[in-house]
N, C-alpha and C positions, 0 to 999 in steps of 0.2 A: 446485603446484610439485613437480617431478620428487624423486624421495629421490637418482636418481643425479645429477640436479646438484648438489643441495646437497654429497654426499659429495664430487664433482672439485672443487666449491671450498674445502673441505677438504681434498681434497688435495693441492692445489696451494699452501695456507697452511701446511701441517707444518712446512716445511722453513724459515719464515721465523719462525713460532711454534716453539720449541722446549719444548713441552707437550704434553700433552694435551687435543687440543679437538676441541666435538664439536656435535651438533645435537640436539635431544629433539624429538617432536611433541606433540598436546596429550593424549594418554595415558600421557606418559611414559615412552615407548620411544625407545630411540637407533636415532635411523634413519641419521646419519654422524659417523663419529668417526675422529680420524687413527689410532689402534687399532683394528684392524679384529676384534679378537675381542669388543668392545664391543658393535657394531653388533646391533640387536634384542634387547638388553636394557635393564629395567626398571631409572628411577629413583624409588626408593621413593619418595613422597608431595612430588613435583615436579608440580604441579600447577598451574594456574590460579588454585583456589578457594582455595586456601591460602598462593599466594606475593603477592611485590608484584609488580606488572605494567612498571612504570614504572623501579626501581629495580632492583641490581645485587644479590643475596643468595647466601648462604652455607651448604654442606650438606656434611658429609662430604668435608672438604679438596677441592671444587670450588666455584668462584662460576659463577652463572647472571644470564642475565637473558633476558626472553623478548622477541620481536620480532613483529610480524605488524601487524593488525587494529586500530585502536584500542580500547581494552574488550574485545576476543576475542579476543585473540594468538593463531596458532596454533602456535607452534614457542618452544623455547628455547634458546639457545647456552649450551657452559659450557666452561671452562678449568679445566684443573689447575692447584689452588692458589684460597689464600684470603688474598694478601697484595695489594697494592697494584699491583702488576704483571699481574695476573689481573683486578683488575678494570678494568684500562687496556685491556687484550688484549679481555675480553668486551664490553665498550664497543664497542669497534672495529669488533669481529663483529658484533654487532648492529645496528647503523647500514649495516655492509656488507652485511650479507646482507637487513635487510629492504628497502635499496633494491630489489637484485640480485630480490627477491623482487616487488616493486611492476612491476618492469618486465618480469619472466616474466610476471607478473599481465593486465599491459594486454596482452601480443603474443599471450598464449596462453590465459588464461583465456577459456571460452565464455558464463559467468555474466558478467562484465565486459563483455562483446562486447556481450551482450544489453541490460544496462543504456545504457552508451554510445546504442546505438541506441533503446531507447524515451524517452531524455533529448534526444535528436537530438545531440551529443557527440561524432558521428564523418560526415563527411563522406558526402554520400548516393553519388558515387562509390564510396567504398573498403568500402562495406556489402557487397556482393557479393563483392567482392577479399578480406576480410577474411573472408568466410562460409567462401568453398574453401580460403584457410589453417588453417582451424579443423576443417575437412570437417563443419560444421556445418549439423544437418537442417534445409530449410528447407520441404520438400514435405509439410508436415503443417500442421494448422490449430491453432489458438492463441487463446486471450484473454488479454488483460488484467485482474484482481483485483489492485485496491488495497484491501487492510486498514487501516483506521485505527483506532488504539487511541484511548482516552481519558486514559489514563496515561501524556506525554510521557516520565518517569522508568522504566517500567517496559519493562527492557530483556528479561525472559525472555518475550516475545511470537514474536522472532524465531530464536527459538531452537526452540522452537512447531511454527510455521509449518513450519521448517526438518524439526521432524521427524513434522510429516505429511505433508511433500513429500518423501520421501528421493532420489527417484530426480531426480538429477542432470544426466543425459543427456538428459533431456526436460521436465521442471519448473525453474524461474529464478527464486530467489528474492532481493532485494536490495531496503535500505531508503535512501528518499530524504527523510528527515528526522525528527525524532524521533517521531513519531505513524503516520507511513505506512509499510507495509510494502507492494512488488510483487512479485506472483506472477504469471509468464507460464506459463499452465500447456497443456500438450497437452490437443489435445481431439481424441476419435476421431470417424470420421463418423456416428457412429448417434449422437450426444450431441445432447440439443437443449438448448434455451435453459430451460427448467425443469431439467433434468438441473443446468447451473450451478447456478442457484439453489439447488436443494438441495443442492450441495455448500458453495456458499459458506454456506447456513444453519447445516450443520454445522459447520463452522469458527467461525461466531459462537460457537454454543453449547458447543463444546468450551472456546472462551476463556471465555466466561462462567459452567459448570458446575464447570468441572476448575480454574481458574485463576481465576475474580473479575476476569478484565479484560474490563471494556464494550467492543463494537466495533462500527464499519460496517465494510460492504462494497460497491464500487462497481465493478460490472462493464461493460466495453467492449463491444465487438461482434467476433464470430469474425471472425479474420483468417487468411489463407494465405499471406501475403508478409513478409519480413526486415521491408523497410521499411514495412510497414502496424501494425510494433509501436506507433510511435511516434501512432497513430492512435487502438488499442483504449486506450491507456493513458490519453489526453486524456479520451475519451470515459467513461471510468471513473472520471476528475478531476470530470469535468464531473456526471456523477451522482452523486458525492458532496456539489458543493456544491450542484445544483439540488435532490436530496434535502435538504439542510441546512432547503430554503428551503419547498419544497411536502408532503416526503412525514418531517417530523420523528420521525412515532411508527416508522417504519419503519428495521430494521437492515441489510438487503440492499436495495438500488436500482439498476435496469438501466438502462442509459442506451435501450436500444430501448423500455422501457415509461411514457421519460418524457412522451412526447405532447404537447399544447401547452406543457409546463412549458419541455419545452429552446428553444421559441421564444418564449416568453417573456424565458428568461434570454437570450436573444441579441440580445435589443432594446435599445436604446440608453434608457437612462433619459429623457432628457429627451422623447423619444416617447412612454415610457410616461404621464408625466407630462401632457402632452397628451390622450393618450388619456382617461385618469381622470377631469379636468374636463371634457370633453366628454362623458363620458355621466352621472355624478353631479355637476351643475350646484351652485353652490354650495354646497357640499361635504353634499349629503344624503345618502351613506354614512353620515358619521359621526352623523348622529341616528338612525341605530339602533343600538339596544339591544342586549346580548348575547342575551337571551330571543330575540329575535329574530334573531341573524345566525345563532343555533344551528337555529333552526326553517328557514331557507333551506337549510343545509347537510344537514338529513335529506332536505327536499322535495327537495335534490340524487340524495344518494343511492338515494331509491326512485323514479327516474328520473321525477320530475314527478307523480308518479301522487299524487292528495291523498288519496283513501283510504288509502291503505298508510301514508300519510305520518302522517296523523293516527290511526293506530292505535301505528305505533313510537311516537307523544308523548305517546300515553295523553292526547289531548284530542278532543273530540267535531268532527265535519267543520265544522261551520258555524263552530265557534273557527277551526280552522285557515285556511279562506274569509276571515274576517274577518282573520285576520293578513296576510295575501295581499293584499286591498284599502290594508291599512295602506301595505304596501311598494310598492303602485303608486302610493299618493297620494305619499308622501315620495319616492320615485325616479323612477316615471315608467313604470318596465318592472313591466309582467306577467310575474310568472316561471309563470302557467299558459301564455303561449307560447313554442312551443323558440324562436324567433329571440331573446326578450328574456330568454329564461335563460341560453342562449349567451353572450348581450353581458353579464350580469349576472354570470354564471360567471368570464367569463376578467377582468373588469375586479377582482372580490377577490381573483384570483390576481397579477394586477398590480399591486395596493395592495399584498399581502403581499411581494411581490419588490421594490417598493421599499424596502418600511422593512426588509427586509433585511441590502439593500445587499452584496449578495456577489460576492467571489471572481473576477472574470473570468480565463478561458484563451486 
């Protein structure tokens, strides 16, 4: 919001206020006051952190009270005098200008614009109409970073964020409930899809080293269009909760590197569910052991190979052989063949996603 509008509407109230009144921002500088020798100066220790937010107070025969942001206000109004009439007047003010201010917010604000649009919030018509009002860049390319904190209460995250993104003009930062913070950030054309990652790494570990707040991070897919916001941003939801479900030790998760996980979650339970008794016939999953589901999960990882396998387990090959035979008597699949580790593979991924039970978008 403009300082010379705020001042015209100051000055256009002088003449019906017969006071002195005025506007602070949140460093405590008079940015309009119907005194105009006021204007860009300091009010001593008017602050945020040390006033009440909510309420009408008292300093140096002026009352204040601030407006804006819920928890962030960014401005304060104040009136000459500290009697009963002063606080009737900054009342007034406040309430009028943080409307006055909510409505410059929605027509003009580009950070709003943005939100609107990755919440879908604004008509897909007027997304374009609404771009050349704003002369807002759209020929550059973009992701979606959702941060989620662990600390619903813990409000200094976005404040954080806010000040490793500084630049305004190109970076969009806004929270869509207590835990999620969105960051639409520019990306240049030589940026690749590791380049994210390790940015958003850093951002983990800045919260985590510097601050003690635990975080994920769920990234969408480069976009180059207004309306493809509302796409990378899903898709960054969606990594979040598919990470919830397959990739838990992991604090950054790309929705491009979710791989059978995202079609997974896109299946209808009661399929899955089908699926699962058709290939583990009365219910012979569950008579295995955890010794055992731990030893399929290496023979996973060192891509079926048994030697490698049984050296990561510190057990001799023909142990390992024999654990093998175990799981084809009790299941049925060989997992020395890829077709029946495949089917073995993706059906514990499907048990896991049931008992779940997460989150659909």
């Amino acid at each position: 919001m403009s300082n010379r509008l705020l001042q015209g509407i100051v000055h256009q109230m002088r003449d019906t206020i017969d006071r002195i009144i005025g506007v602070i921002d949140e460093s405590a500088i008079v940015i309009a006051c119907s005194e105009l020798s006021k204007i860009g100066k300091k009010k001593d220790f008017i602050t945020v952190e040390n006033s009440d937010i909510y309420h009408t107070f008292t300093k140096d025969g002026y009352t204040y009270k601030f407006f804006g942001p819920h928890l962030r206000p960014e401005y304060a109004v104040f009136v000459e005098g500290i009697d009963g009439i002063a606080k009737n007047y900054v009342q007034l003010l406040a309430v009028s200008l943080s409307n006055i201010k909510h409505y410059y917010d929605e027509k003009y604000d580009k950070n709003n614009f943005v939100k609107n649009v990755v919440l879908d919030n604004i008509l897909p018509g007027d997304v374009y109409v609404k771009s050349r009002e704003l002369q807002f860049k759209s020929d550059v390319n973009r992701v979606a970073l959702i941060i989620r904190v662990s600390k619903s209460k813990d409000l200094s995250a976005y404040d954080i964020i806010l000040n490793l993104f500084p630049d305004r003009a190109s970076d969009f930062i806004f929270t869509i409930n207590d835990t999620d913070i969105v960051l639409i950030k520019e990306i240049k054309d030589n940026v690749s899809k590791e380049d994210i990652e390790t940015l958003s790494l850093s951002i983990v570990d800045t919260l985590g080293s510097e601050f003690y707040i635990k975080s994920a991070i769920g990234i969408g897919t480069i976009v180059s269009g207004i309306k493809d916001f509302a796409r990378s941003f899903r898709e960054a939801q969606i990594a979040l909760e598919v990470g919830k479900v397959f990739d838990t030790e992991k604090s950054i998760i790309t929705y491009e590197n979710l791989g059978i996980a995202r079609l997974i979650y896109q299946l209808p339970s009661t399929l899955c569910d089908t699926f699962l008794k058709e290939v583990f016939k009365n219910g012979s999953i569950d008579n295995l052991d955890q010794e055992t589901l731990f030893t399929i999960q290496s023979f996973f990882e060192n891509n079926l190979n048994v030697s490698e396998t049984s050296r990561k387990l510190f057990v001799h090959r023909n142990t390992l052989v024999y654990r093998l035979e175990k799981i084809k008597k009790i299941t049925g699949l060989d997992l020395r063949e890829f077709d029946h580790a495949i089917i073995f593979k993706i059906a514990l991924m499907v048990k896991k996603y049931l008992i779940s039970n997460p989150i659909k978008f």
